[in-house]
FIKOLZA-1660 file (N, C-alpha, C; in steps of 0.1 Angstrom, whole numbers, plus 5000, padded with zeros to 4 digits):
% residues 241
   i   px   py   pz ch aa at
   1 5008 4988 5000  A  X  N
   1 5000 5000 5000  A  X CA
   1 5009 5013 5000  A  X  C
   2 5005 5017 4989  A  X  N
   2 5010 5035 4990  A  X CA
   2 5007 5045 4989  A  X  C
   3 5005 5053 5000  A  X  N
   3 4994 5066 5003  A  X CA
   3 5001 5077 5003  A  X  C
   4 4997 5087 4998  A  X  N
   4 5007 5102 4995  A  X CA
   4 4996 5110 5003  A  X  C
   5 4998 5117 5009  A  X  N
   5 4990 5129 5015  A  X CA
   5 4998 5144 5021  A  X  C
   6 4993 5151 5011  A  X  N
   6 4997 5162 5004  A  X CA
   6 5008 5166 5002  A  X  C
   7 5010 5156 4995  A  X  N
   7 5025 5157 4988  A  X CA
   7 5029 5170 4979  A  X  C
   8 5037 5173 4979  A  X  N
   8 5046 5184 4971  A  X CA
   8 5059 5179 4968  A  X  C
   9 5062 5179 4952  A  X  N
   9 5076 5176 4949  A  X CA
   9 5079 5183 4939  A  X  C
  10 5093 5187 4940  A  X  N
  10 5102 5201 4935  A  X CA
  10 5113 5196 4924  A  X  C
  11 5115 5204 4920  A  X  N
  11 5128 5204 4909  A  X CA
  11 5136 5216 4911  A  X  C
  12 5148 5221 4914  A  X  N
  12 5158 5231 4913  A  X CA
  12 5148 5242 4917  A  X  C
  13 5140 5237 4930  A  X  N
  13 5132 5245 4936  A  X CA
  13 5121 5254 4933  A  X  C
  14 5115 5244 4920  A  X  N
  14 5101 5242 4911  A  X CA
  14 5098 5233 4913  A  X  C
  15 5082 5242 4918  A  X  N
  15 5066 5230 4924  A  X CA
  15 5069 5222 4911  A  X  C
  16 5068 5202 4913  A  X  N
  16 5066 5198 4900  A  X CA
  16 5050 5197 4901  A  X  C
  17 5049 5188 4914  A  X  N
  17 5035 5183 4919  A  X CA
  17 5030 5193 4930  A  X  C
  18 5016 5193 4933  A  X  N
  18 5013 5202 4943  A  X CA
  18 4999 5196 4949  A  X  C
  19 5004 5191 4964  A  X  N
  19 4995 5190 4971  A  X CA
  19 4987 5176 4965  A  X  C
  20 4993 5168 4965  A  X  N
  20 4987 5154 4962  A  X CA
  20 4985 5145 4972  A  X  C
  21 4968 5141 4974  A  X  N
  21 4967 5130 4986  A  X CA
  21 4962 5121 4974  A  X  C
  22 4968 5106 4981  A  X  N
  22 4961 5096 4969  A  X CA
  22 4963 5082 4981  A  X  C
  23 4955 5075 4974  A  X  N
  23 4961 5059 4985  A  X CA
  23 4964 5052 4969  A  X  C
  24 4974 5038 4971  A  X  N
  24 4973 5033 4957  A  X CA
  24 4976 5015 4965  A  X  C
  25 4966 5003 4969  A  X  N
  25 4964 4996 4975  A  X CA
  25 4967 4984 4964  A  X  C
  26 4966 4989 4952  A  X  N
  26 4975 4978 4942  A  X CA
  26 4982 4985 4931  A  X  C
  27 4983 4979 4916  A  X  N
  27 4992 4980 4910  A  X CA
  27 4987 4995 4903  A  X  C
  28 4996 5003 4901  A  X  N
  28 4994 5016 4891  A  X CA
  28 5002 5020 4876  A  X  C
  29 4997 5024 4872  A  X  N
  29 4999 5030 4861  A  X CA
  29 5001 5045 4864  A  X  C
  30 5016 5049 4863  A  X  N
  30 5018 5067 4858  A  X CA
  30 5019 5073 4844  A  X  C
  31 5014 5081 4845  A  X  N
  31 5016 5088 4829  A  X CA
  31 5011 5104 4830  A  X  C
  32 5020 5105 4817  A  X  N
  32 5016 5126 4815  A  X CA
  32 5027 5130 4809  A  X  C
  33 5024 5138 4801  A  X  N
  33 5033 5148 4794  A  X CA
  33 5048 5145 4797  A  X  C
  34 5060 5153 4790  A  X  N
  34 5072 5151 4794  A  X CA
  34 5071 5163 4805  A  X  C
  35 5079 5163 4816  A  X  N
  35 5083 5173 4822  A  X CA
  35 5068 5172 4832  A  X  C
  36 5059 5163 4840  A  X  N
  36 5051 5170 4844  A  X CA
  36 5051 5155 4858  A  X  C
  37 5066 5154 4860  A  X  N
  37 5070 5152 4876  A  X CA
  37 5069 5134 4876  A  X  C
  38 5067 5127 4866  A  X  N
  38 5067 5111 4865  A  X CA
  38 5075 5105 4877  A  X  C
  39 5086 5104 4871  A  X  N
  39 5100 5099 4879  A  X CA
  39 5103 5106 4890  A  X  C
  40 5101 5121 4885  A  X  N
  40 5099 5131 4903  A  X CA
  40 5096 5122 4915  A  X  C
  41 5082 5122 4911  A  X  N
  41 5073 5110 4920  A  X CA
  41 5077 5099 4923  A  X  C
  42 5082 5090 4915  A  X  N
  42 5088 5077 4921  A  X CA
  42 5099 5081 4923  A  X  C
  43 5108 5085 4923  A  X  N
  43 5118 5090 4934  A  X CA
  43 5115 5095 4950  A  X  C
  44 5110 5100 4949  A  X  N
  44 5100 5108 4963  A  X CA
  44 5095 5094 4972  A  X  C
  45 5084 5086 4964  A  X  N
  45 5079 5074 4971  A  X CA
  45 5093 5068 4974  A  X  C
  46 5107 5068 4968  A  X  N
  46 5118 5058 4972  A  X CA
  46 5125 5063 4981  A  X  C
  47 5120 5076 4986  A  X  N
  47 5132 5086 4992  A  X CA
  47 5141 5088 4987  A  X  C
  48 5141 5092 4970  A  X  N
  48 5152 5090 4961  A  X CA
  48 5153 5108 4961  A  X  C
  49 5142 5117 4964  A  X  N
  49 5147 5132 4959  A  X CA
  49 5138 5135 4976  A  X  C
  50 5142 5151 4978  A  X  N
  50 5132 5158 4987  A  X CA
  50 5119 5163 4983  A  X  C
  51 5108 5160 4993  A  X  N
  51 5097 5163 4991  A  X CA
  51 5089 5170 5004  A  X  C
  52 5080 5178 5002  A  X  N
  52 5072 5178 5016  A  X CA
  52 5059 5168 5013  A  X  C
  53 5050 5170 5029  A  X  N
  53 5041 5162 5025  A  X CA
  53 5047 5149 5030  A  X  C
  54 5037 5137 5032  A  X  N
  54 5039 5123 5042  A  X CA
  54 5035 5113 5028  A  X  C
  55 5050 5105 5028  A  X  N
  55 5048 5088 5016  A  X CA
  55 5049 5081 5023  A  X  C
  56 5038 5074 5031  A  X  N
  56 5041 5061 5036  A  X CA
  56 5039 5048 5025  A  X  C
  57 5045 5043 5031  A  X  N
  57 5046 5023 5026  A  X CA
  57 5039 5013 5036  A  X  C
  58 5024 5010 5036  A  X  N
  58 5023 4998 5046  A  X CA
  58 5018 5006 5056  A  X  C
  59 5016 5019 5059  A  X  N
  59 5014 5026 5067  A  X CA
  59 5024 5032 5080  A  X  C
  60 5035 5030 5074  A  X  N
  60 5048 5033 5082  A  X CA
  60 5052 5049 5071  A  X  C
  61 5051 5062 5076  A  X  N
  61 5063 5073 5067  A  X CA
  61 5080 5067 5065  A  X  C
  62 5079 5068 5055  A  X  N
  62 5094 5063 5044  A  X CA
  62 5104 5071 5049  A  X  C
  63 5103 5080 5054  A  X  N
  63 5113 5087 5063  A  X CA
  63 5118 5076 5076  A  X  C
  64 5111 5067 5084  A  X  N
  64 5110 5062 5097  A  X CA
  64 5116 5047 5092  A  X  C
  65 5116 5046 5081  A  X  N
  65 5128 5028 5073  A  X CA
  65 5141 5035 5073  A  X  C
  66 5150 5024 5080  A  X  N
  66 5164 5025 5071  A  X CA
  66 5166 5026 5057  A  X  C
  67 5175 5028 5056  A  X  N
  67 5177 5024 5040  A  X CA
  67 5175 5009 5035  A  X  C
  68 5182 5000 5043  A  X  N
  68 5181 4988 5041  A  X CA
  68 5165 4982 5042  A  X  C
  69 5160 4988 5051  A  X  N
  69 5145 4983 5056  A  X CA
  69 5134 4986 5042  A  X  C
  70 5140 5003 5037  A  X  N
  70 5131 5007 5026  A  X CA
  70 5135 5001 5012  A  X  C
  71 5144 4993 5018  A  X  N
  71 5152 4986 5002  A  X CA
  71 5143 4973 5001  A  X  C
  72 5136 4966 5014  A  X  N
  72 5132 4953 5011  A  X CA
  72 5116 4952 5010  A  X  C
  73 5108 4971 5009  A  X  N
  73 5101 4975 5011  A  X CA
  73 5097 4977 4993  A  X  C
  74 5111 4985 4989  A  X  N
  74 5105 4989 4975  A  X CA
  74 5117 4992 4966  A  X  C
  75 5114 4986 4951  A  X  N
  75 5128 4989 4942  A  X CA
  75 5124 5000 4933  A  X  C
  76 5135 5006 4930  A  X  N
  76 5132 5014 4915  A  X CA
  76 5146 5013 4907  A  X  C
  77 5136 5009 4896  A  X  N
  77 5142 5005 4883  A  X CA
  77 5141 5012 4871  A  X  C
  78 5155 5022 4874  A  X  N
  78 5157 5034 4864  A  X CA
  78 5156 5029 4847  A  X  C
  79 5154 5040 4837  A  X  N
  79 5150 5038 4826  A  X CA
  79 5162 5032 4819  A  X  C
  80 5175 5038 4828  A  X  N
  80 5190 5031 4817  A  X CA
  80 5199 5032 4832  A  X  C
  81 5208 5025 4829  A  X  N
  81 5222 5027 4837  A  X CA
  81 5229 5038 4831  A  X  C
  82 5231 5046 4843  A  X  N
  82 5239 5059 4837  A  X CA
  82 5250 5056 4849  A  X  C
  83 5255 5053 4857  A  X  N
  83 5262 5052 4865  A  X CA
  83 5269 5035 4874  A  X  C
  84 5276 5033 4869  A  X  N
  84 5282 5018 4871  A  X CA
  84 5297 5015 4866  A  X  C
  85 5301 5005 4870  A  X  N
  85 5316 5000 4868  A  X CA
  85 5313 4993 4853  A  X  C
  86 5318 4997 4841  A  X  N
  86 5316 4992 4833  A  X CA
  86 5321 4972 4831  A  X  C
  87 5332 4971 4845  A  X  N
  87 5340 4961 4840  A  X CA
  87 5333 4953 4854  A  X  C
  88 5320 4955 4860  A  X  N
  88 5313 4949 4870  A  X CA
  88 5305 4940 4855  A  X  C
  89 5306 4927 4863  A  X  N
  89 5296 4917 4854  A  X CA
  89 5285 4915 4858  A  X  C
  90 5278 4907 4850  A  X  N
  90 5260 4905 4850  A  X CA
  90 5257 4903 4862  A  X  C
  91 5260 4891 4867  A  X  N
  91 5259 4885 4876  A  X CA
  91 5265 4890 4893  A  X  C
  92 5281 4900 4886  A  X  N
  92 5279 4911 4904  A  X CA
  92 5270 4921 4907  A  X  C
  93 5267 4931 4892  A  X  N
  93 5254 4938 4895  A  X CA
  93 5240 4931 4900  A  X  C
  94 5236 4915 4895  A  X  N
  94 5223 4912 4898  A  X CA
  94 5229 4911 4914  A  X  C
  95 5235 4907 4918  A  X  N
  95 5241 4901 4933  A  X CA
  95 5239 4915 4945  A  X  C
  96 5245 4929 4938  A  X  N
  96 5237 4944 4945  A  X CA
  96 5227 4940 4950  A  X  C
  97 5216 4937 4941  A  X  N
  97 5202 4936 4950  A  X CA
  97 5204 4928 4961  A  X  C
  98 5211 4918 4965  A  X  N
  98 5212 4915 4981  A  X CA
  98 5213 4924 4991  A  X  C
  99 5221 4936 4988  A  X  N
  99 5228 4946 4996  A  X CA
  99 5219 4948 5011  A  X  C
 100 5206 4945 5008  A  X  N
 100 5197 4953 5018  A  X CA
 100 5197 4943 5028  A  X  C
 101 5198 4928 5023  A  X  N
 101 5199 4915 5033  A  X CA
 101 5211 4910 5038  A  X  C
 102 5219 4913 5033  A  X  N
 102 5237 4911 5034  A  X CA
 102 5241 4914 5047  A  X  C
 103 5247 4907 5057  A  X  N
 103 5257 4913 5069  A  X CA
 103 5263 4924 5065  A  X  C
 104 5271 4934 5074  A  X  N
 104 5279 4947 5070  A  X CA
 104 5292 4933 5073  A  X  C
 105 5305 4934 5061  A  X  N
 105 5315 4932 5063  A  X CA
 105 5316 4917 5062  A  X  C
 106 5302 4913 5058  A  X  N
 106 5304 4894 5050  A  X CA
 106 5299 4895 5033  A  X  C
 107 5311 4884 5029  A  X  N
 107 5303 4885 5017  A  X CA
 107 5289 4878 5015  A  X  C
 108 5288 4876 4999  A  X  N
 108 5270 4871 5000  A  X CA
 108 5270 4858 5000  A  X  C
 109 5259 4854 5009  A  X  N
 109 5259 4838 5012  A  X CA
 109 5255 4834 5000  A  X  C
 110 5255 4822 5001  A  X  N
 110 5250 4805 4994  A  X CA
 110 5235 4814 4991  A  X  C
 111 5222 4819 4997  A  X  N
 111 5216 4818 4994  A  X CA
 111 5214 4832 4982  A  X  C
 112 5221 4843 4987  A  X  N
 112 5223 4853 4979  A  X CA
 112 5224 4851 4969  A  X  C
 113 5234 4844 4963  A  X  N
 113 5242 4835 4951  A  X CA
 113 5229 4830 4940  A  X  C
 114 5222 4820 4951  A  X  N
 114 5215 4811 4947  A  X CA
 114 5201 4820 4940  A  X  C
 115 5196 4828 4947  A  X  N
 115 5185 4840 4945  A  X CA
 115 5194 4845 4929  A  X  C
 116 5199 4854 4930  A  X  N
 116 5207 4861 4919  A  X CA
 116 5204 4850 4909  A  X  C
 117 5212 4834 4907  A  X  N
 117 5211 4830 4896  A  X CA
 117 5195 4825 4893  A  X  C
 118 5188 4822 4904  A  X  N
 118 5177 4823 4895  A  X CA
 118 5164 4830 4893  A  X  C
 119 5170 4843 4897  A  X  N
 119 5161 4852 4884  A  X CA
 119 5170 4852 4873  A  X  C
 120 5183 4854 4874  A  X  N
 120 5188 4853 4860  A  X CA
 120 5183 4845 4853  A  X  C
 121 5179 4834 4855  A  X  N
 121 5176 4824 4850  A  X CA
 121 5158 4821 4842  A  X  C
 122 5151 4832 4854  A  X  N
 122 5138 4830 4852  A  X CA
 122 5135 4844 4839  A  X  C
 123 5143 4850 4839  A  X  N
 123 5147 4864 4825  A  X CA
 123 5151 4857 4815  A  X  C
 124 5157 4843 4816  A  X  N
 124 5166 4842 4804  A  X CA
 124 5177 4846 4800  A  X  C
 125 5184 4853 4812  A  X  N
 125 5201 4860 4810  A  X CA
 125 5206 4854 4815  A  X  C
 126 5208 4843 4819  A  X  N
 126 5218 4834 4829  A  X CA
 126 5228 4829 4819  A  X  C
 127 5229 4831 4803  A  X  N
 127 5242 4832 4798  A  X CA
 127 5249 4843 4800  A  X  C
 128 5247 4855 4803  A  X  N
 128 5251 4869 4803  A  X CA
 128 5258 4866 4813  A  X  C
 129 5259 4857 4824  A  X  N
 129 5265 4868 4839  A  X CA
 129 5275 4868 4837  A  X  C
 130 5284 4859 4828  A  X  N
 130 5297 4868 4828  A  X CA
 130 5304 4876 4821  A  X  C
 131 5295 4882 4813  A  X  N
 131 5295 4896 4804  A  X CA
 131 5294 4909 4815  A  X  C
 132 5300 4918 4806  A  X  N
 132 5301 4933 4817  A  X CA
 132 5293 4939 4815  A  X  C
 133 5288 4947 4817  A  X  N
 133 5278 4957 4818  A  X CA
 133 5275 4962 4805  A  X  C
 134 5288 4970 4802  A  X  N
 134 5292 4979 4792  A  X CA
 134 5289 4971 4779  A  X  C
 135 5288 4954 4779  A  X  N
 135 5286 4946 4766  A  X CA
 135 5271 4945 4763  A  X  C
 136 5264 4949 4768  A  X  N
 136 5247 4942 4766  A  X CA
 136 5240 4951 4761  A  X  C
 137 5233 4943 4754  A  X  N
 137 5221 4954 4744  A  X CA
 137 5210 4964 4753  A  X  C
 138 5201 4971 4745  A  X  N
 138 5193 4975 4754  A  X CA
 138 5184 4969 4762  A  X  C
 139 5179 4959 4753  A  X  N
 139 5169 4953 4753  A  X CA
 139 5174 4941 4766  A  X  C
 140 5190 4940 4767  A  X  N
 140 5195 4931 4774  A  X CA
 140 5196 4938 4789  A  X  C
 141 5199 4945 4788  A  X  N
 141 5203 4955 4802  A  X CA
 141 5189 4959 4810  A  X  C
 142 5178 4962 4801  A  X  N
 142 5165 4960 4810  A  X CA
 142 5161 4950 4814  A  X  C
 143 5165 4941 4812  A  X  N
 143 5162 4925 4816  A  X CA
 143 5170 4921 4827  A  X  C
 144 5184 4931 4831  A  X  N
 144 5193 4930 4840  A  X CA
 144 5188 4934 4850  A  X  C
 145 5183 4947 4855  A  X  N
 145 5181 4954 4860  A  X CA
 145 5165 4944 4868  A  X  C
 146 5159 4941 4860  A  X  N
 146 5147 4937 4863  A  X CA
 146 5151 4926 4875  A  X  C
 147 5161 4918 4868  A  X  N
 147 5168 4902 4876  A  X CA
 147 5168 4911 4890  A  X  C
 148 5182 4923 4892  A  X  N
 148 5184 4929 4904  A  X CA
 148 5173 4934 4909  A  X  C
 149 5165 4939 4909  A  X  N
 149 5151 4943 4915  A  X CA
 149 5147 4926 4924  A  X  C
 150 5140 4921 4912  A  X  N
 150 5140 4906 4924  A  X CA
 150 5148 4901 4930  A  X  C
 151 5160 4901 4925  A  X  N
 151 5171 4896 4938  A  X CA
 151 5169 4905 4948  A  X  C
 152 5164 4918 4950  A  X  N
 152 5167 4926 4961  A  X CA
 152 5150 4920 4972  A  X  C
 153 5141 4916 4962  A  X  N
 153 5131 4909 4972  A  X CA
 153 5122 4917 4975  A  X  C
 154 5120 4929 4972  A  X  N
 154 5111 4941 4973  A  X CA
 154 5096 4934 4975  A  X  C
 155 5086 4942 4983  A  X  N
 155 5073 4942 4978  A  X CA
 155 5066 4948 4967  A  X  C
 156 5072 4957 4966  A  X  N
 156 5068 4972 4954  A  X CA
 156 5082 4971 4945  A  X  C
 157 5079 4974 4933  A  X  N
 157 5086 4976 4919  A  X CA
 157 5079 4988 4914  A  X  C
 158 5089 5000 4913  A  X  N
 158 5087 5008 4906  A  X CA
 158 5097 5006 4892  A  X  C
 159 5088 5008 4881  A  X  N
 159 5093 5005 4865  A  X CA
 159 5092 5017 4860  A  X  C
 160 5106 5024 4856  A  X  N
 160 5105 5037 4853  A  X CA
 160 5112 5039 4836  A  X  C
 161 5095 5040 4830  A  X  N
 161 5102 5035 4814  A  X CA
 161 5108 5025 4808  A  X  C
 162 5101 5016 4811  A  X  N
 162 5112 5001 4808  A  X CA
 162 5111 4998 4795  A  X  C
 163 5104 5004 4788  A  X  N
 163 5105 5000 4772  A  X CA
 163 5111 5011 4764  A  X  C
 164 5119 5021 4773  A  X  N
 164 5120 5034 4763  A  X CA
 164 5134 5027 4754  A  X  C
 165 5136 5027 4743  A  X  N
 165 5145 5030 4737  A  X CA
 165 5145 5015 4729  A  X  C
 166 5137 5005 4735  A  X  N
 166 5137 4990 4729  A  X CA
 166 5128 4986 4714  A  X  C
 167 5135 4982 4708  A  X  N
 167 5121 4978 4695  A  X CA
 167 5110 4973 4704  A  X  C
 168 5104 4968 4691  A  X  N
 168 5092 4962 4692  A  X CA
 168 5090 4948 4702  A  X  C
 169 5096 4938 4698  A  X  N
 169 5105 4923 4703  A  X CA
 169 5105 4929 4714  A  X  C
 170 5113 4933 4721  A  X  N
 170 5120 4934 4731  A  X CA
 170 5114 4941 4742  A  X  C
 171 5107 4953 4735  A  X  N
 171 5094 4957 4742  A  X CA
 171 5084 4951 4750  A  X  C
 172 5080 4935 4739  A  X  N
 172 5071 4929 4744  A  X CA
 172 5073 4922 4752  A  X  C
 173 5089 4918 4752  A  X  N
 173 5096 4905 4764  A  X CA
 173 5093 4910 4775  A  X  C
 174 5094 4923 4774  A  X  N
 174 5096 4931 4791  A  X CA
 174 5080 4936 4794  A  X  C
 175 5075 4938 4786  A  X  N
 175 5057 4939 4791  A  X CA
 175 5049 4929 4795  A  X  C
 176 5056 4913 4789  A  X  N
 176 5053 4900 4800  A  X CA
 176 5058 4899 4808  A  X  C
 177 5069 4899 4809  A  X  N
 177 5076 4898 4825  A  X CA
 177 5067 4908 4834  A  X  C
 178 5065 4921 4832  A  X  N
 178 5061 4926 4842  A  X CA
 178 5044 4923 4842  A  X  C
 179 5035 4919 4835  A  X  N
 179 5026 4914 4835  A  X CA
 179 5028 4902 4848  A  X  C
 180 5037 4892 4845  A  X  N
 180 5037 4883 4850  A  X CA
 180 5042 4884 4864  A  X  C
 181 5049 4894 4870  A  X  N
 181 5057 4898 4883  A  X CA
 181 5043 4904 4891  A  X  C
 182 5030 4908 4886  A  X  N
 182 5018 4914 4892  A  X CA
 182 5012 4904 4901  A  X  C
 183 5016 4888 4896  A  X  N
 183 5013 4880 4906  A  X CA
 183 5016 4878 4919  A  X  C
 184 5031 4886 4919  A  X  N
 184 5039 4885 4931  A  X CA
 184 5043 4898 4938  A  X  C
 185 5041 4907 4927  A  X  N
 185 5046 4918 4937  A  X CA
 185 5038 4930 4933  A  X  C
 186 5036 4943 4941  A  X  N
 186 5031 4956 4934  A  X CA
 186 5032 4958 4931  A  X  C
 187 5034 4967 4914  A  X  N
 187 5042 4976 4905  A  X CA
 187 5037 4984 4905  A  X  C
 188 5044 4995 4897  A  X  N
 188 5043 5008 4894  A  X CA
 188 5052 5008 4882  A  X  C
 189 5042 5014 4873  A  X  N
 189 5046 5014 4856  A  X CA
 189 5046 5030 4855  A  X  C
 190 5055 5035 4851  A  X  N
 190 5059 5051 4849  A  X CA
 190 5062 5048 4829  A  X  C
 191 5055 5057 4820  A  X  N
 191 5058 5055 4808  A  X CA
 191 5051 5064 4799  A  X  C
 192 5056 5067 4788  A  X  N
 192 5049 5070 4777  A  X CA
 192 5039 5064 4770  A  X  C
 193 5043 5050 4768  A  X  N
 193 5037 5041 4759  A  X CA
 193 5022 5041 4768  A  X  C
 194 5015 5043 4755  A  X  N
 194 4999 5044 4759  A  X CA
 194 4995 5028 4759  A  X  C
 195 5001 5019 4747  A  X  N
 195 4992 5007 4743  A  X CA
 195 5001 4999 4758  A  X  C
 196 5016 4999 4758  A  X  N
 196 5021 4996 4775  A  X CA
 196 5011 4991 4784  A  X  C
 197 5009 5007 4792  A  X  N
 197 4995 5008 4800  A  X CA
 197 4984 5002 4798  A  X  C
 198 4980 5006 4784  A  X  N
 198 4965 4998 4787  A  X CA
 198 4967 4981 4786  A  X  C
 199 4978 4978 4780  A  X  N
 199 4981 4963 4780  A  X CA
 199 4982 4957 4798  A  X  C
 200 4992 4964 4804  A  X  N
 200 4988 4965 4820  A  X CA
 200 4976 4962 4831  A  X  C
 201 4971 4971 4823  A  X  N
 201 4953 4974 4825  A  X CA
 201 4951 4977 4841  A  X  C
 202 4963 4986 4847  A  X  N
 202 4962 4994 4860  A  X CA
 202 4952 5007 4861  A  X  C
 203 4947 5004 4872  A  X  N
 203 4945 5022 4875  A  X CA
 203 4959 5030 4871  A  X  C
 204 4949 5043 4871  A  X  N
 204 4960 5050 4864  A  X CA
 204 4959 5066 4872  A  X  C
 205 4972 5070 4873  A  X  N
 205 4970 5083 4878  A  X CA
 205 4980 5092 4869  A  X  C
 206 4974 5098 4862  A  X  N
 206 4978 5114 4851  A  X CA
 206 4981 5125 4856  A  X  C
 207 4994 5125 4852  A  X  N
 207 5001 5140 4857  A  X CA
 207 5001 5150 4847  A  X  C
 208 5002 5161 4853  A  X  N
 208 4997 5173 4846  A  X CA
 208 4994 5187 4848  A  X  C
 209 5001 5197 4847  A  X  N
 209 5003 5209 4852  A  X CA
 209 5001 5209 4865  A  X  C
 210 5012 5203 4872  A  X  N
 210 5016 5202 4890  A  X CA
 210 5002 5195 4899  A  X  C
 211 4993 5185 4889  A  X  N
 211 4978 5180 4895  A  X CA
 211 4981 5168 4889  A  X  C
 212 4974 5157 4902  A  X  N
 212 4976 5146 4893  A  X CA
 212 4958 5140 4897  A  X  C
 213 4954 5133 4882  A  X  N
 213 4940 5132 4883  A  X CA
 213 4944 5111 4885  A  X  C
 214 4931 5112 4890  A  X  N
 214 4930 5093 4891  A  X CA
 214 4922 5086 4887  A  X  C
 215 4920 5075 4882  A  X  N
 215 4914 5069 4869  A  X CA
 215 4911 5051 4879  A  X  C
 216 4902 5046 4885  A  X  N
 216 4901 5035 4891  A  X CA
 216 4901 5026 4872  A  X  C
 217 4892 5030 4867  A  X  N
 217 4891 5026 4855  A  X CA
 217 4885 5038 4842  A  X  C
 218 4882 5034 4829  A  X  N
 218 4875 5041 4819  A  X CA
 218 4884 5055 4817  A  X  C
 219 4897 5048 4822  A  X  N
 219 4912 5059 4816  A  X CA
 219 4912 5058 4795  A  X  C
 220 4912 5050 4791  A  X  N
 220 4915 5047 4777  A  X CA
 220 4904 5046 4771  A  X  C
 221 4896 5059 4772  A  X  N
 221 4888 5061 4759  A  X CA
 221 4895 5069 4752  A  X  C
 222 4886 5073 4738  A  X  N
 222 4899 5082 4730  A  X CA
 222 4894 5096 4734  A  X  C
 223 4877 5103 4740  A  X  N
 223 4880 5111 4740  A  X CA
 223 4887 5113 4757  A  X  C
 224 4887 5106 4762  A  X  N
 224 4896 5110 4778  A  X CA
 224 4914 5113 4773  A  X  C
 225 4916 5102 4766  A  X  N
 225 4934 5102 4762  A  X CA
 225 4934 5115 4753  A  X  C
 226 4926 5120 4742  A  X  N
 226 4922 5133 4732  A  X CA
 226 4924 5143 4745  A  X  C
 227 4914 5142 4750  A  X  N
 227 4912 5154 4762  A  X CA
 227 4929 5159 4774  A  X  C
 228 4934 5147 4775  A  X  N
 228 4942 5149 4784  A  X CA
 228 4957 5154 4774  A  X  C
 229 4962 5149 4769  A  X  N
 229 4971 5147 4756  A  X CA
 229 4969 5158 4749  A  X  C
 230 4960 5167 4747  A  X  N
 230 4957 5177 4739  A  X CA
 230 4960 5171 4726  A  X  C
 231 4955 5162 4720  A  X  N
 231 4959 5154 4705  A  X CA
 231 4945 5145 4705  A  X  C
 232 4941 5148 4691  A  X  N
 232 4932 5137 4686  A  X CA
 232 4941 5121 4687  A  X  C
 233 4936 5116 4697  A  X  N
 233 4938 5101 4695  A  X CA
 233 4928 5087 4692  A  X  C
 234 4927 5082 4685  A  X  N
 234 4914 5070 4679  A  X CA
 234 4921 5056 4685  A  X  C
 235 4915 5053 4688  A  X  N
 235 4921 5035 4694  A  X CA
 235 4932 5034 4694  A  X  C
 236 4937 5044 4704  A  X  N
 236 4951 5044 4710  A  X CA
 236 4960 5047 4700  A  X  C
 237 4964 5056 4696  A  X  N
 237 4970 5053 4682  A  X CA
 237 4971 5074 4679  A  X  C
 238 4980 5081 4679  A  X  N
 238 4979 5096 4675  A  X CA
 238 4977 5101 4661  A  X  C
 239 4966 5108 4659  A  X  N
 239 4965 5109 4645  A  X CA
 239 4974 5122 4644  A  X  C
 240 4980 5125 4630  A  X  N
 240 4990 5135 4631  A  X CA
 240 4984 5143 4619  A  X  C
 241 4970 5142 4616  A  X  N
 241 4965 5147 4603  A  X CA
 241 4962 5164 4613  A  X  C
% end
């Protein structure tokens, strides 16, 4: 469960969001324009930026977890790796996600080991782990990141763009997997992709000039996506006439 009450969250000390109470008790869908606070938001729910306003998890404020405590609480899974050892392999980056269960000053047990290789396994990268980082496609590296998220064991998965930059193929590898992870865990889908989302088929909450509106269902008609989008859209789809 994740409840925001009256949230505010800033950029270079610009309101993104303003004054948002929401509860969100299962899986969500985020969406809205560029620039109108997506990732803001799931940063904030991770304690990943400053915000005012109370994000609890489970009904505990995310301020009151350790780090390690809010790691086994909730992942976020950036759009790309912008920061890493290039010559770290598949298999040490999936092994990170233990971090939050790990002793201080042991390495990772038998079981840590064992978790890592089989999500690698359940992705279909468990040939990769001994490739580096810096070697893998795109389509490969979102499928990395995903393994680390479950090795870390989280209740909550925040997915921040996970199809940006992938064809079609590869696109769809990763829109099953996270279809399929809904059995086991909460998500949160942050994206562009309209047909994505509705494939999802989350409530949905639309950001949008510092307001964010909420959608239990009957988010994807064309004149609600027309209306919101400021664009004629017909069965999901942008007409550019």
């Amino acid at each position: 469960m994740i409840k925001l009450q009256n949230l505010y969250c800033f950029y270079e000390e610009q309101i993104i969001l303003e004054n948002i109470t929401q509860e969100f008790p299962k899986h969500l869908s985020i969406l809205g324009p560029n620039g109108s606070g997506k990732s803001t938001l799931a940063k904030a729910i991770c304690a990943l930026t400053p915000h005012h306003g109370e994000i609890s998890l489970d009904g505990t404020n995310i301020g009151s977890y350790t780090a390690k405590e809010r790691a086994k609480k909730i992942a976020y899974i950036p759009t790309k790796l912008e920061f890493y050892d290039e010559f770290l392999t598949v298999e040490e980056f999936v092994l990170l996600g233990r971090f939050a269960h790990k002793k201080s000053f042991f390495d990772y047990s038998d079981k840590d080991r064992s978790l890592a290789k089989q999500y690698m396994g359940l992705l279909h990268i468990a040939h990769l782990s001994h490739q580096t980082l810096s070697s893998l496609s795109s389509g490969e590296t979102a499928l990395v990141l995903i393994a680390q998220a479950l090795t870390q064991e989280s209740q909550i998965i925040i997915f921040d763009e996970p199809t940006a930059n992938l064809d079609p193929k590869n696109a769809k590898i990763i829109a099953r997997h996270i279809k399929q992870l809904q059995q086991t865990h909460q998500t949160v889908l942050i994206t562009h992709d309209i047909h994505l989302a509705h494939f999802m088929n989350n409530p949905v909450l639309f950001l949008k000039n510092q307001n964010a509106h909420y959608f239990e269902t009957d988010f994807f008609t064309d004149e609600n996506l027309s209306k919101l989008y400021d664009v004629s859209i017909k069965s999901l789809a942008v007409q550019y006439d």
